[in-house]
N, C-alpha and C positions, 0 to 999 in steps of 0.2 A: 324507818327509812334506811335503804340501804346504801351503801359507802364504799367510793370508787377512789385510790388514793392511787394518782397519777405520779411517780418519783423519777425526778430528772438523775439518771445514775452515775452523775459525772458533777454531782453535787458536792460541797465541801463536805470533805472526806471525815472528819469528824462527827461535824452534826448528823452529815448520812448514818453513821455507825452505830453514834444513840437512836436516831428515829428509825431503825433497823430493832433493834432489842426494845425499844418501848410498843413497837408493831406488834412483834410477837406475842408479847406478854397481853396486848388489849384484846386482840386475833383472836387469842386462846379461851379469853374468859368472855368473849362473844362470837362466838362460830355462826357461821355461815354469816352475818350480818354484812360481813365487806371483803373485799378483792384488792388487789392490789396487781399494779403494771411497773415496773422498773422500763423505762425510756431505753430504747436499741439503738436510733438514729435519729439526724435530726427531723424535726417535724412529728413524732410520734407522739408526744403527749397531746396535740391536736388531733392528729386521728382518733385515738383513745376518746378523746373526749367529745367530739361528735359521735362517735359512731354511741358511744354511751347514754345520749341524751334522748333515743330512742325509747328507752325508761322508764316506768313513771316515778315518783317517789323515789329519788336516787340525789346524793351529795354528792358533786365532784368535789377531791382534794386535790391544789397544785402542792405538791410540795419540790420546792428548789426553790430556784432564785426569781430576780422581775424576771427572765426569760423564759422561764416556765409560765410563770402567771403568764404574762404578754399571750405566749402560747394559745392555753387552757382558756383565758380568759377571750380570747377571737372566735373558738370554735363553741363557746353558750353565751356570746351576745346575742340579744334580743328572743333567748329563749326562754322556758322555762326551770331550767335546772339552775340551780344554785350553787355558788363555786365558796371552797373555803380555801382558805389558804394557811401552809405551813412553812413557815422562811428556811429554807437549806444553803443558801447562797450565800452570796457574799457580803454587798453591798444591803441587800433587801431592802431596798427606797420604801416601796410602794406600800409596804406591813409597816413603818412608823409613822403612816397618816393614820392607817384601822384600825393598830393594833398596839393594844399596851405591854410595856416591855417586858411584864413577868409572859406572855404569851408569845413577844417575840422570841426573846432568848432561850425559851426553853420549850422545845418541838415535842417534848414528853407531858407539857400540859395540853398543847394544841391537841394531840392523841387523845388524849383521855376526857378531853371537853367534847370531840366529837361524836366519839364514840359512846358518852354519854346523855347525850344528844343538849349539850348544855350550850347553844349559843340560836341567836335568831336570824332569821335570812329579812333582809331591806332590800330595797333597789338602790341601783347605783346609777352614778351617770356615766357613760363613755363620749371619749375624742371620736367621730370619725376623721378621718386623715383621708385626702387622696391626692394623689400626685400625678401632673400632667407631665409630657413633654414638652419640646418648643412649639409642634403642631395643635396643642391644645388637645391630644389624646391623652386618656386615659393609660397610666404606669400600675398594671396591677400588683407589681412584687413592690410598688413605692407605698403602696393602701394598705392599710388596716383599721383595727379599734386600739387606740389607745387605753388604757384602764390608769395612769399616772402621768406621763409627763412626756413631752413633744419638743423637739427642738432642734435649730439650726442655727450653723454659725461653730462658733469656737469650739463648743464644748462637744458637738461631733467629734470635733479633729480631737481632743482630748481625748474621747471614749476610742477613738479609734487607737489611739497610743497604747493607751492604759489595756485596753482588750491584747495586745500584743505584747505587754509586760508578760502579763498572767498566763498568756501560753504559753511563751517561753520557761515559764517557773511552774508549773501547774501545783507543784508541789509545795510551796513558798507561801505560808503564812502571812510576814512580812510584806511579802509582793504585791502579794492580795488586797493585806489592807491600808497601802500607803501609793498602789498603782494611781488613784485618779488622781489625788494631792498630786503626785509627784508628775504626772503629766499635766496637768493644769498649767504647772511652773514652768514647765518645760515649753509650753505652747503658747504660752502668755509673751514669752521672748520672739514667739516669729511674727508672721503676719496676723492680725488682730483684726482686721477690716473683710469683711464679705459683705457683696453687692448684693442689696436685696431691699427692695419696700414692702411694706404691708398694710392693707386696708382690714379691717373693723368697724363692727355692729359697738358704741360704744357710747353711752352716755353720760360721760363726766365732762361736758363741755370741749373736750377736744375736737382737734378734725379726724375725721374717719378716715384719712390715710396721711400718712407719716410722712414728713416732709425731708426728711432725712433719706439718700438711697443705699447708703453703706451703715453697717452693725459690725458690732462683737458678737452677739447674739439677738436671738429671740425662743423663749422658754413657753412654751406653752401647756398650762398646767392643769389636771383634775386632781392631782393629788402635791402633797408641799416640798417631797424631798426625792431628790436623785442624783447621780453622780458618790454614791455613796456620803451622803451627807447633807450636801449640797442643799440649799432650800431658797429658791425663787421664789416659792407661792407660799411664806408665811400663814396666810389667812385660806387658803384652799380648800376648801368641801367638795364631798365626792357627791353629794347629793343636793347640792341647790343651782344646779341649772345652766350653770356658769362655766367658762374658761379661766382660771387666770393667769394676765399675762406678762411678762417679763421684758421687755426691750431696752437693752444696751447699747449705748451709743462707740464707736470705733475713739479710743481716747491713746494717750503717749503711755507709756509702760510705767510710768510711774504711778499716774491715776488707775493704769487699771491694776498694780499691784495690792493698790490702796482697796480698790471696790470689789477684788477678788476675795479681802479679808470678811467684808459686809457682805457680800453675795454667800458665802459659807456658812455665814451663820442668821440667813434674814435678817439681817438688817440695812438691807441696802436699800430700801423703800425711802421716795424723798427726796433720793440726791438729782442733781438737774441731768445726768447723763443716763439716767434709767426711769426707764417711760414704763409705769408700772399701771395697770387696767384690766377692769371687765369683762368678757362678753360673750356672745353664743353664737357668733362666726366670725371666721379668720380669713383672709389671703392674702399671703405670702409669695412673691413675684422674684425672680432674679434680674436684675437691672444689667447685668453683665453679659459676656458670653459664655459665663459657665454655669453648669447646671447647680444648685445646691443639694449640699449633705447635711442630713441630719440626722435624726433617730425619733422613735418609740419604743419606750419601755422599754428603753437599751439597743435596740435594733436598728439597724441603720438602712436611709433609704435615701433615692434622690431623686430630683426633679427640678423641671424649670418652675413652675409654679406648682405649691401644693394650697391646698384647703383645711382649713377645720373646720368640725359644726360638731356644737354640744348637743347630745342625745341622752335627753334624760330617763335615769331608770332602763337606761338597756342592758344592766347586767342584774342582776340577783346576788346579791355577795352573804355570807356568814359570816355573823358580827358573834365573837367568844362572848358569853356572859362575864 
């Protein structure tokens, strides 16, 4: 099988440096077997990797962060190429659902499992995501595949902070890995409340749409952790068919200091201000006049109304033995 490793070049600078010399050295002791693209601008690992899938018998590798994956992993939905992934980034959410930590943290075993060809390919499930405007048209830069984790509300405004930490410091360690914590904090003190309902495919006795019109958030999840940490979906599989979902209710800054501690570390399943469920479609409505912001796999989009639908099995992923 031959082997395309897509590398986002604006990756942390370190782990790029080792999966730079462990390249080499697997390269060398397997010629001609695989190729390698370092990313020029944005969108190029997407290009890269459609235009690749043309192939037969070919691995795509993302390696960087969820934004590379996110990437890589829009342009071989519902194909048949198979995507593996090597975490270079920062937070890498999306690798602490798939992947065990001796293969997270260290990009020189990913290398050498691949190139050994020691891991197997499964399907996976993707989010589709689309976002309308107020006319009820279709937002194409608002639509994608999710491969992890969807959401609006707070933690948008969060990731939007924390993304503007980290540019300002590109070079900052520290900044890197205490940005979303410390904007979490930081945003937890402003406005907490976004006008939004959402209706659901859901059978735990509830009503299929929320009687509530105002949130802190809503998470919606195919994998368990993001936000660098972060874990709404506890119990989350990438491959049973399912959404799962997260909804926070708008509370005083006290209680949400308190559930921001549970919310961190999954445990906030249970409590009466988090409406936590099922399902294999979403919609999400803004009740207000402004449009909502949220994200995919890090990336931010907006609309007056978006959608979700679970689609199982539409990516192919490499799972490390």
């Amino acid at each position: 099988m031959k082997k395309l490793f897509i590398v986002n070049s604006r990756a942390e600078p370190n782990a790029l440096a080792r999966f730079k010399d462990i390249y080499l050295k697997c390269s060398y002791e397997h010629p001609e077997e695989s190729n390698i693209i370092f990313t020029e601008y944005g969108g190029h690992a997407g290009e890269a990797a459609r235009y690749a899938t043309a192939e037969k018998d070919i691995l795509i590798i993302a390696c960087g962060g969820d934004g590379t994956i996110h990437e890589v992993g829009n342009a071989l939905a519902e194909s048949d190429t198979p995507l593996a992934l090597i975490p270079l980034g920062t937070g890498n959410d999306f690798t602490r659902t798939v992947m065990d930590d001796r293969h997270r943290t260290d990009c020189g075993v990913c290398i050498e499992d691949i190139f050994n060809e020691r891991f197997t390919v499964r399907d996976m499930d993707l989010i589709r995501v689309i976002s309308y405007n107020k006319k009820a048209e279709k937002i194409d830069a608002g639509s994608a595949w999710c491969l992890n984790v969807a959401s609006i509300g707070l933690d948008t405004e969060v990731q939007l902070r924390a993304k503007s930490k980290v540019l300002a410091h590109p070079n900052s360690g520290l900044v890197r890995s205490t940005a979303y914590v410390t904007s979490a904090l930081g945003c937890i003190f402003g406005d907490r409340k976004f006008d939004f309902k959402f209706k659901a495919l859901r059978g735990d006795g509830k009503p299929n749409e929320s009687e509530n019109k105002g949130f802190t958030l809503i998470a919606v999840c195919n994998g368990s952790y993001y936000g660098d940490g972060f874990c709404p979906a506890p119990g989350a599989k990438i491959d049973d068919g399912l959404m799962n979902c997260c909804a926070i209710d708008a509370v005083s800054l006290p209680r949400s200091l308190y559930l921001l501690s549970k919310y961190k570390k999954g445990r906030h399943e249970g409590y009466k201000e988090i409406d936590t469920f099922v399902t294999t479609e979403l919609t999400v409505e803004a009740t207000g006049t402004r449009d909502l912001n949220g994200n995919y796999d890090g990336e931010d989009f907006s609309g007056h109304k978006v959608t979700f639908e679970c689609v199982p099995g539409a990516l192919k992923l490499a799972h490390y033995i």
